[in-house]
C-alpha positions as CSV (number, residue, x, y, z in Angstrom):
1,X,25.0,24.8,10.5
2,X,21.8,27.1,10.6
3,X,19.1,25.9,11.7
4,X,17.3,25.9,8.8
5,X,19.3,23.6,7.4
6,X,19.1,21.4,10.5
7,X,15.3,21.4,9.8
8,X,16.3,19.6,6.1
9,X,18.4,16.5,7.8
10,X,16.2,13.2,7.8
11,X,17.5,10.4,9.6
12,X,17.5,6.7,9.8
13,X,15.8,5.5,12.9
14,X,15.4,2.2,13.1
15,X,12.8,0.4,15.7
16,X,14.7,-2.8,16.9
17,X,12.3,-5.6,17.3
18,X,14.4,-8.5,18.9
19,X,15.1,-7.0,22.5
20,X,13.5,-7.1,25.7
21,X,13.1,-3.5,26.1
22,X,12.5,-0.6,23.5
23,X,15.7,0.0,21.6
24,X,16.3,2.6,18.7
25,X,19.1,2.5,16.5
26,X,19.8,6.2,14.7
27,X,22.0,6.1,11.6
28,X,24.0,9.4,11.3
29,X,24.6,8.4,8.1
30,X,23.9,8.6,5.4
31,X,21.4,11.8,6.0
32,X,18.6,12.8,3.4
33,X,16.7,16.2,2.3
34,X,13.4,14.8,2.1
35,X,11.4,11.6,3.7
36,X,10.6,10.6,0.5
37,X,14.4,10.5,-0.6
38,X,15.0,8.4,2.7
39,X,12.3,6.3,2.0
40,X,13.5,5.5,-1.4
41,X,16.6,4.5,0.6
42,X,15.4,2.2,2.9
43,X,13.3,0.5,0.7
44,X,16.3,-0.1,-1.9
45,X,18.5,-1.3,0.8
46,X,16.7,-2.5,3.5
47,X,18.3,-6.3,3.8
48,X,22.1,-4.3,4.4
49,X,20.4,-1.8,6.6
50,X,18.3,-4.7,8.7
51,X,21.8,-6.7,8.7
52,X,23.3,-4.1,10.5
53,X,21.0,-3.4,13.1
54,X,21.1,-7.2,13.9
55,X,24.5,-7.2,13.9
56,X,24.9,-4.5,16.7
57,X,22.7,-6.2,19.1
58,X,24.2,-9.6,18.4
59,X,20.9,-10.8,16.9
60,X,20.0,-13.5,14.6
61,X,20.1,-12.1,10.5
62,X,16.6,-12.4,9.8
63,X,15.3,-10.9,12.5
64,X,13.5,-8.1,10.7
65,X,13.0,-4.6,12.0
66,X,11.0,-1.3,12.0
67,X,13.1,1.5,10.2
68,X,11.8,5.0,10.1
69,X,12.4,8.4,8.1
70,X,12.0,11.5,10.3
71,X,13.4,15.1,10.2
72,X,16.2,15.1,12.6
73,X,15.3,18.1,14.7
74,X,11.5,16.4,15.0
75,X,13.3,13.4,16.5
76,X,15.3,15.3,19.2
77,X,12.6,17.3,20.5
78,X,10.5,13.8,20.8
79,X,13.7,12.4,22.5
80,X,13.5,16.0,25.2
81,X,9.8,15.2,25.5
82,X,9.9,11.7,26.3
83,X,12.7,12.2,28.7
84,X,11.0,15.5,30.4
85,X,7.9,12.9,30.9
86,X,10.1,9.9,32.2
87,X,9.1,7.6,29.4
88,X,11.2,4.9,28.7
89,X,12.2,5.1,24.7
């Protein structure tokens, strides 16, 4: 894959709000072309999306949580930067 194409990948991150410590959960799939596709997504299916996240980090159902759309490569060069700097993510 080129990497302009990598540049047109947006990704699920969800922002999980029921643990001690900062936790992200990244969906690899499905992926998107645009946020606004994504968006559309998440909005349509956020109860199954939200079940999920609860579900891997043995939460209660209804805990709800913060989901996000970003372009993939903008995500991993946020995840190098925060590392570089030490910051817990």
């Amino acid at each position: 894959m080129d990497a302009l194409s990598l540049k047109a990948i947006v990704i699920i991150v969800a922002s999980v709000t029921g643990t001690d410590g900062v936790d992200n959960y990244i969906f690899e799939k499905p992926t998107f072309k645009t946020v606004e596709e994504c968006e559309s997504f998440v909005r349509n299916n956020f109860v199954p999306l939200n079940l999920h996240v609860n579900k891997e980090y043995k939460m209660r159902p209804d805990t709800p949580n913060l989901f996000y759309c970003i372009h993939k490569t903008k995500y991993i060069k946020f995840l190098e930067e925060a590392t570089k700097e030490g910051t817990q993510i």
